[in-house]
GUMAR-895635 format. One record per residue: residue number from 1; chain; x, y, z of N, C-alpha, C in turn; residue in three letters. Coordinates in nm, 2 decimals, decimal comma. Layout:
<rs>
NUM/A/X/Y/Z/X/Y/Z/X/Y/Z/ala $
...
</rs>
This chain:
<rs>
1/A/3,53/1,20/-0,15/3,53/1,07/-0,21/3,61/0,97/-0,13/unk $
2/A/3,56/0,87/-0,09/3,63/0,73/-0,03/3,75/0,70/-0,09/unk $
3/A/3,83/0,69/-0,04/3,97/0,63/-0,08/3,95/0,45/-0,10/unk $
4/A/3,99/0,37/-0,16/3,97/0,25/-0,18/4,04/0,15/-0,09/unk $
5/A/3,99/0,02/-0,07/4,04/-0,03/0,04/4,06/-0,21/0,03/unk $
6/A/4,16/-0,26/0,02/4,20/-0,40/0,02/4,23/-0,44/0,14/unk $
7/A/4,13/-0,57/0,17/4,12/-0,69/0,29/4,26/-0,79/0,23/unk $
8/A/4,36/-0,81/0,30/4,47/-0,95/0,26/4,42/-1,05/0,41/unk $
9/A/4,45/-1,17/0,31/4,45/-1,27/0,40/4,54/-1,36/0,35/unk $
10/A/4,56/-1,40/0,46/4,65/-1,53/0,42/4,60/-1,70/0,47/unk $
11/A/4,61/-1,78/0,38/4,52/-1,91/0,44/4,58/-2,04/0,43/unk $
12/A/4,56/-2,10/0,50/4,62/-2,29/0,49/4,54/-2,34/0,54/unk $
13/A/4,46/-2,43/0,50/4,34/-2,54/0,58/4,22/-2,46/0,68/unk $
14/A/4,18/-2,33/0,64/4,10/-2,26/0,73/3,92/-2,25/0,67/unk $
15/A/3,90/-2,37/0,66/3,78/-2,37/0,59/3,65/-2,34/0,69/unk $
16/A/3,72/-2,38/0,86/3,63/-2,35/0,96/3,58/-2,19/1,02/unk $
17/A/3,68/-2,13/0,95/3,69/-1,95/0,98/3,66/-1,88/0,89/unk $
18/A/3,75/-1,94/0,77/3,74/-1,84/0,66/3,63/-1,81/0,60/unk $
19/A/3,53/-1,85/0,59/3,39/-1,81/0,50/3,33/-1,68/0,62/unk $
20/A/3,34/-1,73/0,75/3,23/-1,66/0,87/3,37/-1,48/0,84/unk $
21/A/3,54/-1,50/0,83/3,59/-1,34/0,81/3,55/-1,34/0,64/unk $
22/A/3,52/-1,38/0,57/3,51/-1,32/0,41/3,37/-1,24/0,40/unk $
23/A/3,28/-1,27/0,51/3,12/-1,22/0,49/3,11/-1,10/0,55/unk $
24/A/3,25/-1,09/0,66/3,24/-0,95/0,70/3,32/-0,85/0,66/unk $
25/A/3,35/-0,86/0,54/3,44/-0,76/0,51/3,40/-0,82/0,31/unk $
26/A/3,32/-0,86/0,27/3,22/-0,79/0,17/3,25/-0,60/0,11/unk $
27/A/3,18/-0,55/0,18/3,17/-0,42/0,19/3,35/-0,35/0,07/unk $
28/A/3,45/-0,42/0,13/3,56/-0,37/0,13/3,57/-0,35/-0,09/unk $
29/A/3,68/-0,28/-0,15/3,68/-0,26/-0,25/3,74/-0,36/-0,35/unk $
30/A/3,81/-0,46/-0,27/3,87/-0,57/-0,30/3,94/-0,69/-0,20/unk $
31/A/3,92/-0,80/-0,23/4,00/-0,90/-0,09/4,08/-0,99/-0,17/unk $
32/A/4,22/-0,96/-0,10/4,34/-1,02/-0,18/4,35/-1,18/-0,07/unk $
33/A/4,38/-1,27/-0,12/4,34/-1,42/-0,05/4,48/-1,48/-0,10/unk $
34/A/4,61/-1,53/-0,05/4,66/-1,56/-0,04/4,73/-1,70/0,01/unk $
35/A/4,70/-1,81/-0,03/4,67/-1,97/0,00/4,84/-2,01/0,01/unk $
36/A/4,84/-2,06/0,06/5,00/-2,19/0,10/4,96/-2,32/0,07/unk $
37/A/4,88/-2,34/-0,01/4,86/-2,50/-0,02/4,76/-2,58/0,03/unk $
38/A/4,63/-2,51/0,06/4,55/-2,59/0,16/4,45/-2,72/0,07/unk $
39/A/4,42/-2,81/0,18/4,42/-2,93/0,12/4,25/-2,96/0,10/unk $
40/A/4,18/-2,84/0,18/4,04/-2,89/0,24/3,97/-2,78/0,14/unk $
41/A/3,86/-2,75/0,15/3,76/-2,61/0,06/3,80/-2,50/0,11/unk $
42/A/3,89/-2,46/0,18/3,92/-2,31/0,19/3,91/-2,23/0,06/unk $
43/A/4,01/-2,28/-0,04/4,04/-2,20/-0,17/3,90/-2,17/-0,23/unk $
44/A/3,80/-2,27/-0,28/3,69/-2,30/-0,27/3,57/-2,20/-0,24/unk $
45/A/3,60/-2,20/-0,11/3,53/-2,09/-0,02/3,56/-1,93/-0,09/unk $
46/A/3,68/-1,92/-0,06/3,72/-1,80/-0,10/3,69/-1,74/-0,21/unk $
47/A/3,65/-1,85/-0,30/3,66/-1,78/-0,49/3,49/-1,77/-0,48/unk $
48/A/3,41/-1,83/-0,39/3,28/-1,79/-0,36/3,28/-1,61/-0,34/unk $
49/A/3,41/-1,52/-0,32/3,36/-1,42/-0,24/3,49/-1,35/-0,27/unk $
50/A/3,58/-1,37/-0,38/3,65/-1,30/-0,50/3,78/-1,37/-0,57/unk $
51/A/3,79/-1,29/-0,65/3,85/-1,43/-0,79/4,02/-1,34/-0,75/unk $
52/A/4,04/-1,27/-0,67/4,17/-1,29/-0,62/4,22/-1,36/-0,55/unk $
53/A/4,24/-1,47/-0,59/4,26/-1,52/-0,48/4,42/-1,61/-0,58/unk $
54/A/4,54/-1,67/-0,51/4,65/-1,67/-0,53/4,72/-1,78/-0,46/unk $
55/A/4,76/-1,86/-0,53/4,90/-1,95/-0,43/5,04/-1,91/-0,42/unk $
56/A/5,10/-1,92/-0,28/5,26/-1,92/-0,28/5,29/-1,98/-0,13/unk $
57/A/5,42/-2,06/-0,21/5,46/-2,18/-0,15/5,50/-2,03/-0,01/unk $
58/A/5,50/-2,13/0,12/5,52/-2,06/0,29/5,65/-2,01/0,23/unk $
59/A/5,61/-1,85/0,26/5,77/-1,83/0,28/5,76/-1,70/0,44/unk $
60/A/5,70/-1,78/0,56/5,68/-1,76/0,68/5,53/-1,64/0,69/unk $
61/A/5,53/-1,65/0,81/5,41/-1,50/0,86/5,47/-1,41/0,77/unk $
62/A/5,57/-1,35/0,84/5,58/-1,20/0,79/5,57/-1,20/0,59/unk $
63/A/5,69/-1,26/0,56/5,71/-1,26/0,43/5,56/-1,32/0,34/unk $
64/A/5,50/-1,35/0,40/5,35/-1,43/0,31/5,27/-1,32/0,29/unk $
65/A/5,22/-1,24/0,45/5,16/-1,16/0,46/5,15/-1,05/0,40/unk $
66/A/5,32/-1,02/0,34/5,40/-0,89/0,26/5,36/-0,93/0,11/unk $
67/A/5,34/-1,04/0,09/5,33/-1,07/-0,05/5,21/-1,09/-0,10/unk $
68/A/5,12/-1,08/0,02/4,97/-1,09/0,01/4,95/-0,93/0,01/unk $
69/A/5,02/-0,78/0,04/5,01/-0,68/0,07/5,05/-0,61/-0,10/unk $
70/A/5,19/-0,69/-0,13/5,23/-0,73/-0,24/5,16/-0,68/-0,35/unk $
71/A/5,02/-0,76/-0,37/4,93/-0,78/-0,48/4,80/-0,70/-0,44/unk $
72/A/4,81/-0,61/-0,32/4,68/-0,53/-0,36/4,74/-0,40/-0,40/unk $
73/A/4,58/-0,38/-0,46/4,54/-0,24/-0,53/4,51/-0,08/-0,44/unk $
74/A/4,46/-0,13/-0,33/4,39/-0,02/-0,27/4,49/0,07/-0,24/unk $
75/A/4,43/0,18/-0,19/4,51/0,31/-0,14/4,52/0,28/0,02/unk $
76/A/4,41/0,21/0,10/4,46/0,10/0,21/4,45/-0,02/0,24/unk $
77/A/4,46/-0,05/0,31/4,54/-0,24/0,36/4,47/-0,27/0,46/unk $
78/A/4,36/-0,35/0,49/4,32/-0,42/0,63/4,39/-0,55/0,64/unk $
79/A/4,52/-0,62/0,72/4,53/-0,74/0,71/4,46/-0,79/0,81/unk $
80/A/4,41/-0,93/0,77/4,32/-0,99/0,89/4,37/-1,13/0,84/unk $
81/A/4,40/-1,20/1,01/4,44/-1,33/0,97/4,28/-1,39/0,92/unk $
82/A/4,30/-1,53/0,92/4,16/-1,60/0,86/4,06/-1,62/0,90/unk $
83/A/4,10/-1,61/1,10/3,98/-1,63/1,22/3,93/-1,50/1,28/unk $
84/A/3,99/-1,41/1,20/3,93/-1,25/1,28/3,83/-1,17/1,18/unk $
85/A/3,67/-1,23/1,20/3,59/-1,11/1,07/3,57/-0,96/1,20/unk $
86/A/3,55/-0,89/1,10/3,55/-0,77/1,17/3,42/-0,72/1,17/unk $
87/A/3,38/-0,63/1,34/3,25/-0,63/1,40/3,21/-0,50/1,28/unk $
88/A/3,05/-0,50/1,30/2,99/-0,40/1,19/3,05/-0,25/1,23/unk $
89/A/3,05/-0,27/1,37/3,08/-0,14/1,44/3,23/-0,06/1,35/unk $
90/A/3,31/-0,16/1,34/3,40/-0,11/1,28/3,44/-0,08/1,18/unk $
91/A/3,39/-0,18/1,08/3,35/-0,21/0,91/3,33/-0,01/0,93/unk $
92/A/3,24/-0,02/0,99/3,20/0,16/0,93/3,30/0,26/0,97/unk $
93/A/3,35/0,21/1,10/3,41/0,31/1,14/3,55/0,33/1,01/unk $
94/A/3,62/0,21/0,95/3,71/0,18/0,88/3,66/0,28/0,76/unk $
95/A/3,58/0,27/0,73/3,50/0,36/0,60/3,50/0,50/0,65/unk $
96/A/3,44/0,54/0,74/3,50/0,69/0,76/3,66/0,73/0,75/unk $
97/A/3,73/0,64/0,82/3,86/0,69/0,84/3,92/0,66/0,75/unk $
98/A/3,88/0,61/0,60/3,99/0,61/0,48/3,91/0,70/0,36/unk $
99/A/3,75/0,75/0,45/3,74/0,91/0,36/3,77/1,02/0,40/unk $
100/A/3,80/1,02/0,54/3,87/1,15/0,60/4,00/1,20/0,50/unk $
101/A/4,03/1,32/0,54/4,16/1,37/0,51/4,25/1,38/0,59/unk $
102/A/4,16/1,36/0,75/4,26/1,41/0,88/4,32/1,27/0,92/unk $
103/A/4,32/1,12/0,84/4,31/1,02/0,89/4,48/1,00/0,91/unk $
104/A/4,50/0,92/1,02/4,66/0,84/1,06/4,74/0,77/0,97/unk $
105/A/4,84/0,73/0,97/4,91/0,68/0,87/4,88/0,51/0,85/unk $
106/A/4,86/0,48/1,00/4,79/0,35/1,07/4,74/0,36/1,14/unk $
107/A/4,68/0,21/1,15/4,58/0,23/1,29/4,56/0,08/1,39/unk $
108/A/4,61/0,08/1,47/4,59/-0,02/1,60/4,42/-0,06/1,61/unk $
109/A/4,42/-0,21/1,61/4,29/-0,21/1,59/4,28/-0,29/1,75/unk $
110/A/4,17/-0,30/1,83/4,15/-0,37/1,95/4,14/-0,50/1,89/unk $
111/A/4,14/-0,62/1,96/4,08/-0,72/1,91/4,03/-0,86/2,04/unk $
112/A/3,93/-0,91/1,99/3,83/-0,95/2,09/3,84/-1,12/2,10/unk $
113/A/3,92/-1,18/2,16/3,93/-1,30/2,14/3,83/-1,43/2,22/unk $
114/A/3,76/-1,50/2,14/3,70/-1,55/2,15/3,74/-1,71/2,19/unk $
115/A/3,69/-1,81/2,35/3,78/-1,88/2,36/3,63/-1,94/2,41/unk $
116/A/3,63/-2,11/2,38/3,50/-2,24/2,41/3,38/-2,11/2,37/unk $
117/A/3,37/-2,05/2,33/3,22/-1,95/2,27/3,24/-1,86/2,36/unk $
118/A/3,29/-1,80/2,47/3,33/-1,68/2,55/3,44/-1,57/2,52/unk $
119/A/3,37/-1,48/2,50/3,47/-1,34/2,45/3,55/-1,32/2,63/unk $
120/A/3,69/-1,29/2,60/3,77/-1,30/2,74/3,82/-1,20/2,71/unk $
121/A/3,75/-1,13/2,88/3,74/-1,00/2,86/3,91/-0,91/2,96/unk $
122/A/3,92/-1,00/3,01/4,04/-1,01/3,13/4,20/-1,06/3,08/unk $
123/A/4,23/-1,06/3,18/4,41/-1,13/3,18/4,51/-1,11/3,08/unk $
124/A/4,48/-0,98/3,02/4,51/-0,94/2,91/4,53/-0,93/2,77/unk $
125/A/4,41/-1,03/2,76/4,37/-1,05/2,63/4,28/-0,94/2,53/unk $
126/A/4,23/-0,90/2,59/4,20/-0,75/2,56/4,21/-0,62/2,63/unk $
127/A/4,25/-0,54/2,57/4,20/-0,49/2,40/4,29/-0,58/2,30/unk $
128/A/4,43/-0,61/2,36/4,52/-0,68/2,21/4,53/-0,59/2,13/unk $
129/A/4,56/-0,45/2,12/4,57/-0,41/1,96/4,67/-0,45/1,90/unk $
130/A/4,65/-0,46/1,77/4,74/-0,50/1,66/4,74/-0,40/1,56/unk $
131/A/4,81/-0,34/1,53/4,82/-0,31/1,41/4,81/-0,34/1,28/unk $
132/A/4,66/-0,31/1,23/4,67/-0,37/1,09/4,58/-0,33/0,95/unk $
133/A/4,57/-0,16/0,99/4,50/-0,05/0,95/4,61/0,05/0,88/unk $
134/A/4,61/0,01/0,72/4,74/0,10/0,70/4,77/0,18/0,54/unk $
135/A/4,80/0,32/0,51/4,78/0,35/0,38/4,90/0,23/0,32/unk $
136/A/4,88/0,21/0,18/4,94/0,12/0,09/5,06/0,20/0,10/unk $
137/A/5,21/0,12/0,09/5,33/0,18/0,09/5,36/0,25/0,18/unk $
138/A/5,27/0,22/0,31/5,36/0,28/0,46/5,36/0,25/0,53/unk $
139/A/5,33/0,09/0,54/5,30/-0,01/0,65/5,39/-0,14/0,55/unk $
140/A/5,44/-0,26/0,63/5,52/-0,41/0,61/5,50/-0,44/0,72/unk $
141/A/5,47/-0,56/0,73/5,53/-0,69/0,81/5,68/-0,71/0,87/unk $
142/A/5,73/-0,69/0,97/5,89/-0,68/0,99/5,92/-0,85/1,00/unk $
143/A/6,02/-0,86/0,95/6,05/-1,00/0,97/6,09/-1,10/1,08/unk $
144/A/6,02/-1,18/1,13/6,00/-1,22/1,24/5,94/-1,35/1,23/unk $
145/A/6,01/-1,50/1,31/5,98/-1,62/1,31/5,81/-1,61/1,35/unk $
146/A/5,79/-1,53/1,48/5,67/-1,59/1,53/5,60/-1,46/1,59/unk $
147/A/5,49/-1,37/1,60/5,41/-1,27/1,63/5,48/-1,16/1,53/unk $
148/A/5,44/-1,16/1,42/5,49/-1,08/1,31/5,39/-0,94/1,32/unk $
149/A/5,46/-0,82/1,34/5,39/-0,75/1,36/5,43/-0,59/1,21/unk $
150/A/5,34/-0,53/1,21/5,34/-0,40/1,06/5,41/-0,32/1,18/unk $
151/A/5,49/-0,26/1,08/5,57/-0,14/1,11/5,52/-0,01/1,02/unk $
152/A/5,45/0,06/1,05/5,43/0,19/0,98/5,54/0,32/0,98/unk $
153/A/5,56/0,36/0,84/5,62/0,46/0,86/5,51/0,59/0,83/unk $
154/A/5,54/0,64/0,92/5,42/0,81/0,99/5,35/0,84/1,05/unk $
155/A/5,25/0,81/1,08/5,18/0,88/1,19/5,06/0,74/1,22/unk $
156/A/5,04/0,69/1,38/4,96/0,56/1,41/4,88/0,65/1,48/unk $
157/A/4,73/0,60/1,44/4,62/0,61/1,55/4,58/0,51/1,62/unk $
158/A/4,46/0,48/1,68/4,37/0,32/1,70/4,22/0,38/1,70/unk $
159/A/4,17/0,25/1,63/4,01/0,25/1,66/3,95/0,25/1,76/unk $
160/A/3,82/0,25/1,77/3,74/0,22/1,91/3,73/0,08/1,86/unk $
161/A/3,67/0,03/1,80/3,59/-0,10/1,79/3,68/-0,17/1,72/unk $
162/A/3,61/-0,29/1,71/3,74/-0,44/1,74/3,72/-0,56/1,64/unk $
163/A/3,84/-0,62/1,60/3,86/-0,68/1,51/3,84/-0,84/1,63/unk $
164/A/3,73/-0,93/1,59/3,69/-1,06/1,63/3,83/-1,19/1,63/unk $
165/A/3,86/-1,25/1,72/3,94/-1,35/1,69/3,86/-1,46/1,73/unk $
166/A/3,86/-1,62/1,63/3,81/-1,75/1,68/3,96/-1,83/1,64/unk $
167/A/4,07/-1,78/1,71/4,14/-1,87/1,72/4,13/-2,02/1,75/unk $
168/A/4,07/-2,07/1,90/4,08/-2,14/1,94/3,96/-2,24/1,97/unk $
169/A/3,84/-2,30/1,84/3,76/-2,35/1,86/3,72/-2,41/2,01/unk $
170/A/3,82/-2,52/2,00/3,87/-2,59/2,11/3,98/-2,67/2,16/unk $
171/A/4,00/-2,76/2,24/4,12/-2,76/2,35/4,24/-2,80/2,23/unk $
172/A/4,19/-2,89/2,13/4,27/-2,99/2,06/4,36/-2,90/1,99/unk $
173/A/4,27/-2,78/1,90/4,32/-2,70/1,83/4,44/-2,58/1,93/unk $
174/A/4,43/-2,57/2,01/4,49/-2,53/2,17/4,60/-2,58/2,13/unk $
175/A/4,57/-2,70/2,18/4,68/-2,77/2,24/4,80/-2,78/2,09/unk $
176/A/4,77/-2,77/1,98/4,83/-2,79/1,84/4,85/-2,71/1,80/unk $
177/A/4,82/-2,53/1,85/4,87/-2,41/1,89/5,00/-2,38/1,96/unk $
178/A/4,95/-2,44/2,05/5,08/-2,40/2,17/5,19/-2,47/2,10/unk $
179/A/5,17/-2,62/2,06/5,29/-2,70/1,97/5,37/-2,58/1,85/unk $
180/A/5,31/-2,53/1,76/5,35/-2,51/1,71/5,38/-2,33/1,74/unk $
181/A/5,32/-2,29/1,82/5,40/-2,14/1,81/5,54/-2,16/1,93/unk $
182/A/5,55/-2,26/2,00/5,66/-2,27/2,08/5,76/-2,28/2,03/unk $
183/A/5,79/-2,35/1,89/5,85/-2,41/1,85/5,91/-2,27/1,72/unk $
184/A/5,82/-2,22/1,68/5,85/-2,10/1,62/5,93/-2,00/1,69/unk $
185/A/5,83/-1,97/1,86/5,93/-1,86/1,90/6,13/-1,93/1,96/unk $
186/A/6,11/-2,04/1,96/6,24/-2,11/1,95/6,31/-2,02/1,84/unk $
187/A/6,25/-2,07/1,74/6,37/-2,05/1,59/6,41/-1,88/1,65/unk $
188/A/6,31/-1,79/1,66/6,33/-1,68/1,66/6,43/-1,62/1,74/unk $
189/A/6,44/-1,72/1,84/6,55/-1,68/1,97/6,68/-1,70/1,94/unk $
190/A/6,68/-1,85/1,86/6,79/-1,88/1,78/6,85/-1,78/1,69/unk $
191/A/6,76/-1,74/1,58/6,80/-1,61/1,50/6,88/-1,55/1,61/unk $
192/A/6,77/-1,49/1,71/6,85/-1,36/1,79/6,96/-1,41/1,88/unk $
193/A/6,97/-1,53/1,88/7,12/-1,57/1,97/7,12/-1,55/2,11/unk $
194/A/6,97/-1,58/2,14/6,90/-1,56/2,31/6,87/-1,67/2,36/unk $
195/A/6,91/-1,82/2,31/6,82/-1,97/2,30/6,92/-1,95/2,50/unk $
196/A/7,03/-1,96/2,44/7,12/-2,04/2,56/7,07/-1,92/2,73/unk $
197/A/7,07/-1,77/2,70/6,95/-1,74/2,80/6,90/-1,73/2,84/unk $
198/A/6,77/-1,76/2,79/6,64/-1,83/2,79/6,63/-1,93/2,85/unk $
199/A/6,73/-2,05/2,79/6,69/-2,17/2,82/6,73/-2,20/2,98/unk $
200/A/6,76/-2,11/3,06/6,80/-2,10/3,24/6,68/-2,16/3,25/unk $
201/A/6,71/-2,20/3,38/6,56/-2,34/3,52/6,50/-2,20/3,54/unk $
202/A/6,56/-2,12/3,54/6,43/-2,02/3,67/6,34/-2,00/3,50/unk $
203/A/6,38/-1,95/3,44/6,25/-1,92/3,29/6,16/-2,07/3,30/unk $
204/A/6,22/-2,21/3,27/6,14/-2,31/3,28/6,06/-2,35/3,36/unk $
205/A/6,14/-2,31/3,54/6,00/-2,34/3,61/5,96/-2,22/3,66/unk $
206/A/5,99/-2,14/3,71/5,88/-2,03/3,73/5,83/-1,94/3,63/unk $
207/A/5,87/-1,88/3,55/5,80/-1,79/3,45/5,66/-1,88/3,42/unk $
208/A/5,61/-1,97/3,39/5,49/-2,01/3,36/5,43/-2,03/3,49/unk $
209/A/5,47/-2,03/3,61/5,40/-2,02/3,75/5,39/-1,85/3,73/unk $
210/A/5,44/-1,75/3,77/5,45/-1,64/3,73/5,36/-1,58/3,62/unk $
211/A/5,34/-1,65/3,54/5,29/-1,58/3,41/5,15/-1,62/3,44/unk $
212/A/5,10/-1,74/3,48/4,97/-1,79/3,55/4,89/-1,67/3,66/unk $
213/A/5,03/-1,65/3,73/4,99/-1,56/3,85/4,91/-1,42/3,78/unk $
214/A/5,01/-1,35/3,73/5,03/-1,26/3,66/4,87/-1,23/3,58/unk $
215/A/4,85/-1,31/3,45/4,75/-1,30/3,36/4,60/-1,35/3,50/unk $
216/A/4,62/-1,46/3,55/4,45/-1,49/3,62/4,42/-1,45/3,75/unk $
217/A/4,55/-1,43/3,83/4,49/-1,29/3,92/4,54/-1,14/3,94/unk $
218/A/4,63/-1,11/3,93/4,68/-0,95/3,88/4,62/-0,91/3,82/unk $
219/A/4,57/-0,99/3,68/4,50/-0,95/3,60/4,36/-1,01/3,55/unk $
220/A/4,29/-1,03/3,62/4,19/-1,08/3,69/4,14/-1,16/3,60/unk $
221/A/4,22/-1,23/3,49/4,14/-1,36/3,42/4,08/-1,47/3,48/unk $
222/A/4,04/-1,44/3,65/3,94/-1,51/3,70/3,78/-1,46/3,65/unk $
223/A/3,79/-1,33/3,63/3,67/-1,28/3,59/3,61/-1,35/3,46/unk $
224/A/3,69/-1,43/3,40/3,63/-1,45/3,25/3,57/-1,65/3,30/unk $
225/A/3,55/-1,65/3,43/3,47/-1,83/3,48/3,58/-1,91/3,38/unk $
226/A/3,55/-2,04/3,38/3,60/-2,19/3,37/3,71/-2,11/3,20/unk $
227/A/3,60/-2,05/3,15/3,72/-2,07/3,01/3,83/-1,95/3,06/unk $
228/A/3,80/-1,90/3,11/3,94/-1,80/3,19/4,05/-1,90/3,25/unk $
229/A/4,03/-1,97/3,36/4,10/-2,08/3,36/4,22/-2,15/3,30/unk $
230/A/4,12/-2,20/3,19/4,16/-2,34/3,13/4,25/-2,24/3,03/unk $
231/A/4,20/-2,11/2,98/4,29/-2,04/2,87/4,40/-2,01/2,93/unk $
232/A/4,43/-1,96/3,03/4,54/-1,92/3,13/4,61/-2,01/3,16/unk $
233/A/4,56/-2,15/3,21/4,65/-2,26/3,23/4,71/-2,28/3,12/unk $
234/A/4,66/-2,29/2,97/4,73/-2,33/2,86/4,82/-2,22/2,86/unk $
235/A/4,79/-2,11/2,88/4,89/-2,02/2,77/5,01/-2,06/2,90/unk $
236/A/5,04/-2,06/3,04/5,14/-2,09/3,14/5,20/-2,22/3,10/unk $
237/A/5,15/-2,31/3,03/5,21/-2,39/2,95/5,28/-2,41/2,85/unk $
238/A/5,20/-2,22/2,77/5,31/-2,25/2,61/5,42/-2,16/2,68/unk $
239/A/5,43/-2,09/2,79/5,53/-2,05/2,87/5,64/-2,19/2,87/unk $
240/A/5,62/-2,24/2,91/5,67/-2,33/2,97/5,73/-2,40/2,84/unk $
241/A/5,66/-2,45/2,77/5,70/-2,55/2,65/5,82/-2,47/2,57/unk $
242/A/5,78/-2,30/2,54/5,85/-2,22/2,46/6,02/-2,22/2,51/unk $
243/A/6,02/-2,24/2,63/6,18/-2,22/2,70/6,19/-2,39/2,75/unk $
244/A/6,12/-2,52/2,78/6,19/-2,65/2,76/6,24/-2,67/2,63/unk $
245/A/6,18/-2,60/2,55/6,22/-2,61/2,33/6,36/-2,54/2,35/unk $
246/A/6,36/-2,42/2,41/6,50/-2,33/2,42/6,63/-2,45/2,47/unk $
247/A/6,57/-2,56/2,61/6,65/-2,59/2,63/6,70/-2,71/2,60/unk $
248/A/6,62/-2,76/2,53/6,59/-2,88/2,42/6,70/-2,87/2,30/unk $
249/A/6,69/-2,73/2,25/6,74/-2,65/2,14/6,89/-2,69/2,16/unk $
250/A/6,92/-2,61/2,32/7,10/-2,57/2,35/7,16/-2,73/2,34/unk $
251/A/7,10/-2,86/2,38/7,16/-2,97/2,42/7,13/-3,03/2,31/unk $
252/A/7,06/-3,00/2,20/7,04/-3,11/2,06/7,18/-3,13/2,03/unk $
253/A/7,19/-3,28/2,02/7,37/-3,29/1,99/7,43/-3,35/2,08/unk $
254/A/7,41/-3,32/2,21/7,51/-3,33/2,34/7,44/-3,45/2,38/unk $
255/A/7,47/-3,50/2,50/7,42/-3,57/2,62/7,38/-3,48/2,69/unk $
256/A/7,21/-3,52/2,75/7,15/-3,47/2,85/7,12/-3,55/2,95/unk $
257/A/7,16/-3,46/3,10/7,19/-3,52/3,18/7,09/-3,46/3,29/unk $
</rs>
């Protein structure tokens, strides 16, 4: 017999994602929906496709995500942000491996990021696994400003098949991306007492020449045409933006000269 299985999500203003991940993951035994306040039909959407659904005021990634984990029932846990529905290929494979008995404690799932309508298949955007396949009470969110990742305690496997991301419709949403996770992985640095570090000329100007290099030819994100590019240039950007914040950070206060 199938062991039971809870979808968490967490949502704020995702009315453009959220209905296309709630249709794929139907199937599941319950979907715990976790809202911060959104202003648009997300909540709306969601209660179209189950009546758990819940508000709590941001208390960050990790801690939202834990409190959305919090409130489910199942014997396991798929966290999926709002823009990742998951392919059919996997939906099943997920169903076998929480009726096994021989199954992992967790499980790394690949994931397929989707950028202007092109799955990118290069510069290390895939596979991406994440972790986010986990029995109830042996997986958390570790606490963390910005790429909050589950910590399992016992035994990890990974899937074959792959959880979908539509992060980044387009450039604008991009660009309002990069703003805001730069700015995150700031705080985080601060936490760790790494800002003044970081914030050195060689991180600001080379690491995002470097990191350009690195992801679109080393790693051949030329292979993925024009949206390979433009995705590569941006992310050498939020390179860039994440350590001028660092060095933005050390002189808040002072004269800069």
């Amino acid at each position: 017999m199938s062991a039971t299985l809870s979808i968490t999500i967490i949502t704020l203003n995702e009315e453009a994602n959220i209905r296309r991940t709630l249709k794929s993951v139907q199937w599941a035994d319950e979907i715990i929906v976790l809202d911060s306040g959104s202003t648009d039909r997300t909540v709306a959407i969601c209660r179209e496709f189950t009546d758990r659904v819940y508000h709590q005021d941001w208390l960050g990634f990790s801690g939202q995500k834990n409190a959305a984990i919090d409130r489910a029932t199942g014997e396991w846990i798929l966290s999926l942000d709002a823009d990742e529905p998951v392919e059919s290929a996997l939906a099943e494979e997920i169903r076998t491996i929480i009726s096994s008995s021989n199954s992992y404690d967790g499980y790394r799932i690949p994931r397929k990021t989707f950028f202007l309508g092109k799955w990118i298949r290069h510069g290390g955007w895939y596979p991406d696994d994440n972790l986010r396949l986990f029995r109830k009470g042996k997986g958390r969110f570790e606490e963390r400003a910005v790429h909050e990742a589950v910590k399992v305690t016992g035994t990890v496997g990974r899937t074959k098949h792959a959880i979908e991301h539509y992060a980044y419709p387009d450039l604008a949403s991009y660009m309002s991306s990069i703003n805001k996770y730069s700015s995150l992985a700031v705080t985080e640095m601060s936490q760790r007492g790494i800002t003044t570090f970081k914030a050195g000329w060689i991180n600001i100007l080379l690491r995002p020449v470097f990191t350009f290099i690195y992801k679109y030819l080393l790693r051949l994100g030329f292979l993925d045409g024009k949206q390979g590019l433009v995705l590569n240039m941006f992310h050498a950007y939020y390179v860039f933006a994440k350590y001028a914040k660092a060095w933005e950070h050390n002189n808040r206060g002072h004269k800069v000269s």
